[in-house]
N, C-alpha and C positions, 0 to 999 in steps of 0.2 A: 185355545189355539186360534191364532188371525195371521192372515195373510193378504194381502192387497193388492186386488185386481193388478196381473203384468209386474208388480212387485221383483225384484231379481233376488228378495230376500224374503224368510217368514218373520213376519212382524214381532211376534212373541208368541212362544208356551209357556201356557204356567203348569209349573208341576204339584204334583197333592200335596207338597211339601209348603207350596204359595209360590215359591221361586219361581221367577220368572226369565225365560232365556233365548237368546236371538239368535238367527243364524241363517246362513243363504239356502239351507233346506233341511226338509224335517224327514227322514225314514223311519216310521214307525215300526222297529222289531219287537213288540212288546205282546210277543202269542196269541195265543185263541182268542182271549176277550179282550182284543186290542182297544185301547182307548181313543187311538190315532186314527184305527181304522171308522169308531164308533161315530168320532168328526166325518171323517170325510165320505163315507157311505152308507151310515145310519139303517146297516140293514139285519138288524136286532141280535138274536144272542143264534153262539152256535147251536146245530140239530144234532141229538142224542142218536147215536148210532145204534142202538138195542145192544151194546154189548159193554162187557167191563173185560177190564185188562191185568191180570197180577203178573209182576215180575220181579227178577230176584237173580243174586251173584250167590254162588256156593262153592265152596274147595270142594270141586267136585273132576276128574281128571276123565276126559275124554277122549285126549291124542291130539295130535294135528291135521285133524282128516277134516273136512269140509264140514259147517254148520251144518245142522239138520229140520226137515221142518216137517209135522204131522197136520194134515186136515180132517175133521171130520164134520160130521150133522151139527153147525152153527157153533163148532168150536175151532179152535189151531192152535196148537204148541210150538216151539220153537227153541231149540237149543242151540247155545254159538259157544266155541271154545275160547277160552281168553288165556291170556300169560300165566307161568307161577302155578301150573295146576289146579285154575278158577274154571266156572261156567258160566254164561250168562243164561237166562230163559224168560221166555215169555208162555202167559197161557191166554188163550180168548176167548169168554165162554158167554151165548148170550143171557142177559140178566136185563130183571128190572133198574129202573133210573134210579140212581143213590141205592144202593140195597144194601141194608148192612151185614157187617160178617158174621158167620154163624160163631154160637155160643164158644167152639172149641177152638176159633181162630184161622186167619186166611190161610196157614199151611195144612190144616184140616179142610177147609174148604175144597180148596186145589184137588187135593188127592181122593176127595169125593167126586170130584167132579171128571178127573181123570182118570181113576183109578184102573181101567179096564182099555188105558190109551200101553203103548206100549212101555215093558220096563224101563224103559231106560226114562221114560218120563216123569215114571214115580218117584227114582232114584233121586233123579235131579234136585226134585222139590225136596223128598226128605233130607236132604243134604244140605240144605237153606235153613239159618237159624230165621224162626217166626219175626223177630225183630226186622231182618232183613228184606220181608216180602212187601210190596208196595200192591195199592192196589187204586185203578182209576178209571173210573167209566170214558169212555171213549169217546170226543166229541171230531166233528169238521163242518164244512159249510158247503152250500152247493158253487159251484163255480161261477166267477165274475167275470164279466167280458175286459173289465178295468180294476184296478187298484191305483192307478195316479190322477193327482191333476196340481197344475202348475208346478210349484217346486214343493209337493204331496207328495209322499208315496208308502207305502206298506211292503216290507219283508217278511219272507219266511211264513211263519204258522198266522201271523197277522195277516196278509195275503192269501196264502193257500192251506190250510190248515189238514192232516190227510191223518189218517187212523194210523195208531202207533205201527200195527203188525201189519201197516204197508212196508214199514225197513226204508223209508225215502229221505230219514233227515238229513243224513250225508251228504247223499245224493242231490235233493233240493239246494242244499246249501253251497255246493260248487255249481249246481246249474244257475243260480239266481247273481253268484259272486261276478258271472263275467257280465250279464248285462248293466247290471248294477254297478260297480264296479269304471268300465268304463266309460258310463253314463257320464259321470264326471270329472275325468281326466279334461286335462287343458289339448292336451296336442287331440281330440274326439269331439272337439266343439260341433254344434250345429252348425250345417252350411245351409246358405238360402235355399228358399224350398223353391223346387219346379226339375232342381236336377235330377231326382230319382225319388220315388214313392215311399211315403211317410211312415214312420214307424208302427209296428205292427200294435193294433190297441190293448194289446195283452202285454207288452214291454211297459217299465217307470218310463215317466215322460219329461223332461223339464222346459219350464217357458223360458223365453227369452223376449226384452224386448223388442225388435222388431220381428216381423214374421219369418219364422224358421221351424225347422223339425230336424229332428233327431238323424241324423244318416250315416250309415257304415264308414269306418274310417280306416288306414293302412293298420291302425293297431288292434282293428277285430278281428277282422278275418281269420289268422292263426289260433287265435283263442277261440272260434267260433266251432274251427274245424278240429281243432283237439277237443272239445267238450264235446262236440256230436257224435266224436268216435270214441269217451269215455264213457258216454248214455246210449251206446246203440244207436248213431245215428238220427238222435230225436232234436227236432228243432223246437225254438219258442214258438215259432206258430202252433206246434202241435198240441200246445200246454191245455188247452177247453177238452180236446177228443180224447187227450191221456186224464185227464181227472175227471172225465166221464165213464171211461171203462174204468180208471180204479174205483170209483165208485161203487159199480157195478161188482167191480171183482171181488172184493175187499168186506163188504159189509157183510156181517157173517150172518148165513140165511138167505141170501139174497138167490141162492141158485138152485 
């Protein structure tokens, strides 16, 4: 990957493939062990969370009542109702790094491990054919004051990478859509800098030739104040203090 000092374009990436491809900016969405991100902040692999994660779809018939979610001593289950009479579930139990499944398989696992959680979580699982259970140690990263530079930037799990049974992909993925997103629109161009105070260093940032920054424009605002009032109110500034407590929240054991 090259890019050239004040450039208005990235010079080229080459992909594993050899191919090589240009363009006026590069967003690395490419997950946990981004390669985009491994360029531009070289800040090694992600930290093992102490936990693994199995989860699984089963025709299993709950109603239309509200998902459900169980905590206990360094584990969490989770059950969400889906369409068509399915379930979705998750269980999070802490375990050794890479651990392998025991002999009689991950749906025996599970049910060892929760066996004494409530019925309805047993249910769940033995109603999952073995084929269907996935299972994955659980990684993220500690939080970065940046993820951009020049016309750089990282999205999503490349960026902020957050434990599955935080429930945030959705979530992340409309919150990241508007800054991102407008970042690039023609009529959101940068205006000269000295009008109003630069963008927050936790936003993608893009260069421009002469000296400029990033500034609010007529078509943020609405989008700014509809997403603050789909997330509770949470602004981009707050994104370091919220992936400090999910940390904190989230890491099972941690409390």
């Amino acid at each position: 990957m090259r890019s050239a000092p004040g450039s208005r374009s990235v010079r080229w990436v080459c992909l594993a493939s050899g191919e090589r491809l240009k363009g006026d900016l590069l967003i690395g969405a490419d997950g946990l062990r981004s390669s985009v991100r491994r360029s531009l902040l070289g800040d090694g692999e992600p930290r093992y969370s102490g936990a693994t994660c199995w989860r699984g779809i089963a025709s299993f018939e709950i109603g239309e009542g509200p998902s459900q979610n169980w905590w206990g001593r360094g584990g969490e289950f989770g059950l969400f109702p889906l369409p068509d009479g399915r379930a979705y579930w998750f269980a999070v139990l802490r375990r050794p790094e890479r651990e392998e499944d025991g002999p009689e398989g991950r749906k025996a696992d599970v049910l060892q491990a929760f066996g004494s959680w409530p019925k309805l979580v047993a249910a769940a699982v033995e109603a999952t054919e073995e084929g269907a259970i996935l299972r994955n140690d659980l990684y993220d990263r500690p939080p970065t004051a940046r993820w951009g530079r020049g016309r750089l930037t990282l999205l999503g799990d490349a960026a902020h990478p957050m434990l599955t049974n935080a429930a945030q992909g959705a979530c992340q993925a409309l919150r990241m859509r508007s800054p991102s997103a407008k970042q690039w629109q023609p009529s959101c161009r940068s205006r000269p800098s000295g009008t109003t105070k630069p963008a927050a260093s936790g936003e993608p940032t893009a260069s421009s030739p002469s000296p400029a920054v990033r500034q609010p424009g007529p078509c943020d605002e609405p989008d700014r104040v509809r997403f603050q009032e789909l997330l509770g109110g949470a602004s981009p500034e707050d994104a370091a203090v919220q992936t400090t407590r999910r940390d904190h929240a989230f890491r099972p054991g941690s409390t």
